[in-house]
C-alpha positions in Angstrom: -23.9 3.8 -10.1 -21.3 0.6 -11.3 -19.2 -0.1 -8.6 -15.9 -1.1 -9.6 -13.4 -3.9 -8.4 -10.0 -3.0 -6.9 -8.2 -4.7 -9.0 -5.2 -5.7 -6.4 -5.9 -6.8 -2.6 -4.3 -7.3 -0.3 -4.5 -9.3 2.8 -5.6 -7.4 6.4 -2.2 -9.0 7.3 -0.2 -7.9 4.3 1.3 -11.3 3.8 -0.9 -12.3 0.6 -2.3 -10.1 -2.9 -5.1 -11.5 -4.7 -4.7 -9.7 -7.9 -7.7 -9.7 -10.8 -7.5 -7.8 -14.4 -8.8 -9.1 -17.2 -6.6 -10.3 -19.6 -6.9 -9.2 -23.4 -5.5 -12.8 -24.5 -6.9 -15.2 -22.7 -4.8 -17.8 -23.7 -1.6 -16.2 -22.5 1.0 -16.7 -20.9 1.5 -14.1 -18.6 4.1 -13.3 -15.7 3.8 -11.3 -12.9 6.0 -9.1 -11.2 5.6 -7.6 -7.6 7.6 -4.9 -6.0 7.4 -2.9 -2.9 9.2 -1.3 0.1 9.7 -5.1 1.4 11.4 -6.5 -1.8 10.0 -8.2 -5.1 8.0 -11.4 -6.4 9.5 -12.0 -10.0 7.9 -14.4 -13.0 5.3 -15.7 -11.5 2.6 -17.4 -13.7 -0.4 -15.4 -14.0 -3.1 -17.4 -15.3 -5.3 -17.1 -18.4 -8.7 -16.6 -15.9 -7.0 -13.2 -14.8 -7.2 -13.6 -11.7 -4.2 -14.9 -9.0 -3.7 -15.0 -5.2 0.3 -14.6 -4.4 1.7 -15.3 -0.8 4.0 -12.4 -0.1 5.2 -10.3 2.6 4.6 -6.5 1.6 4.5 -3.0 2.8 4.3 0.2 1.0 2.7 0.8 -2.3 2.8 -2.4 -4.1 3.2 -2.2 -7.9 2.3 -5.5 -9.9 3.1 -5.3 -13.5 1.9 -7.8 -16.0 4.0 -9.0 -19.2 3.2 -11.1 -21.8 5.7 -14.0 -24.1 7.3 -11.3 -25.7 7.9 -9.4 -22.4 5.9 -6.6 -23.0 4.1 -5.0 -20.4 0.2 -5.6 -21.0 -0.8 -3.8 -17.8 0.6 -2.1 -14.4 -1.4 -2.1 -11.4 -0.8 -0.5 -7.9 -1.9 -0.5 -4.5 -1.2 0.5 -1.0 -0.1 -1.9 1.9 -1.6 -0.1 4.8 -0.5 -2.8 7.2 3.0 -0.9 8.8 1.3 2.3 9.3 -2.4 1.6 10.3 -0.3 -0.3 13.5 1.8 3.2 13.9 -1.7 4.7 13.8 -3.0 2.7 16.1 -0.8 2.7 18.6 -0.1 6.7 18.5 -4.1 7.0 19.0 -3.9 4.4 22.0 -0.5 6.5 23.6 -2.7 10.0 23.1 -6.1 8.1 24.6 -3.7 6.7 27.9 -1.5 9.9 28.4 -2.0 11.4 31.9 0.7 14.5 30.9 -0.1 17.9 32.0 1.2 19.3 28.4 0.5 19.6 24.9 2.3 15.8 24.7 -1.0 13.9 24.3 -2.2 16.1 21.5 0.7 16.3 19.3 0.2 12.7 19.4 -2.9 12.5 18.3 -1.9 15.4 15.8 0.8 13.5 14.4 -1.4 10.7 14.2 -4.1 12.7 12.1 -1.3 13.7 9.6 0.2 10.0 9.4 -3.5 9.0 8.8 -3.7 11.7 5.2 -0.7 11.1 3.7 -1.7 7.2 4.1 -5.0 8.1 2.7 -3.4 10.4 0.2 -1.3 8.1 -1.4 -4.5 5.5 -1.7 -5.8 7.7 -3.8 -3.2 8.4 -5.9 -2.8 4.9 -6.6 -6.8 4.4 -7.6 -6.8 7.6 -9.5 -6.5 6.8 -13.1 -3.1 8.2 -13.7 -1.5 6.3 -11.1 1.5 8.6 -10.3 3.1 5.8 -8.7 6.1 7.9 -7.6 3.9 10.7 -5.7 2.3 7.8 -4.2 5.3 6.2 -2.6 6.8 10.3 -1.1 3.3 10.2 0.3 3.9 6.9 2.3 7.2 7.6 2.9 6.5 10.5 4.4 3.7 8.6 6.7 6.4 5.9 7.6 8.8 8.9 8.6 6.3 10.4 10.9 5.9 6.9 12.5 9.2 6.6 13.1 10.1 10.2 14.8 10.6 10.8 18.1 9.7 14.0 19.5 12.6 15.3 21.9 11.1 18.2 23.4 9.4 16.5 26.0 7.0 18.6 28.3 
């Protein structure tokens, strides 16, 4: 089986995209645009080789679409940031591993964590599917970011 190349990554920190496509003229010019739940990148050069690295603070799913001299799009590629919410993850795992409660608190935890984890997963998918629904992509991680940042009131 071929494996295939992700054609955007980004950095374990989220701070940098390394994007590679290949290019049907190689002699370009190109320019990049990248947008995300952080902000946007605009015109950047994108090299005839097809392949650029871009410092850039991002979160979110992270759309980079590629125009050529006539500013037409030649291609759109997506991703998902995972940074934000693997560290909600991470520390709603640690909170449910530590809790000493006497109630259903530690569990819901980890529950909430579980969900947080699928719609992050979800929405990676949808963005390496081949039809890219970009929007259903972005409700899914929305959604995980709004689970991160909910507090349950109902105490024990």
């Amino acid at each position: 089986m071929a494996s295939s190349v992700n054609p955007i990554v980004i950095s374990p920190n989220c701070k940098q995209i390394t994007i590679t496509t290949p290019l049907p003229d190689p002699g370009g010019p190109y320019t990049i645009s990248i947008s995300s739940a952080t902000g946007s990148v605009s015109s950047q050069s994108f090299p005839a080789t097809g392949v650029v690295t871009i410092p850039c603070d991002v979160s979110g799913v992270v759309v980079a679409t590629i125009k050529n001299t006539e500013g037409l799009t030649v291609t759109t590629l997506a991703a998902v940031a995972t940074c934000q919410i693997d560290c909600c993850i991470a520390k709603l795992v640690e909170s449910a591993i530590n809790c000493t409660c006497k109630c259903d608190k530690c569990k819901e935890e980890l529950d909430r964590a579980e969900k947080i984890f699928l719609l992050l997963q979800s929405a990676v998918y949808i963005v390496s599917a081949t039809d890219q629904n970009i929007k259903d992509a972005q409700e899914k991680y929305a959604k995980a970011n709004e689970l991160c940042t909910e507090v349950c009131a109902c105490g024990c």
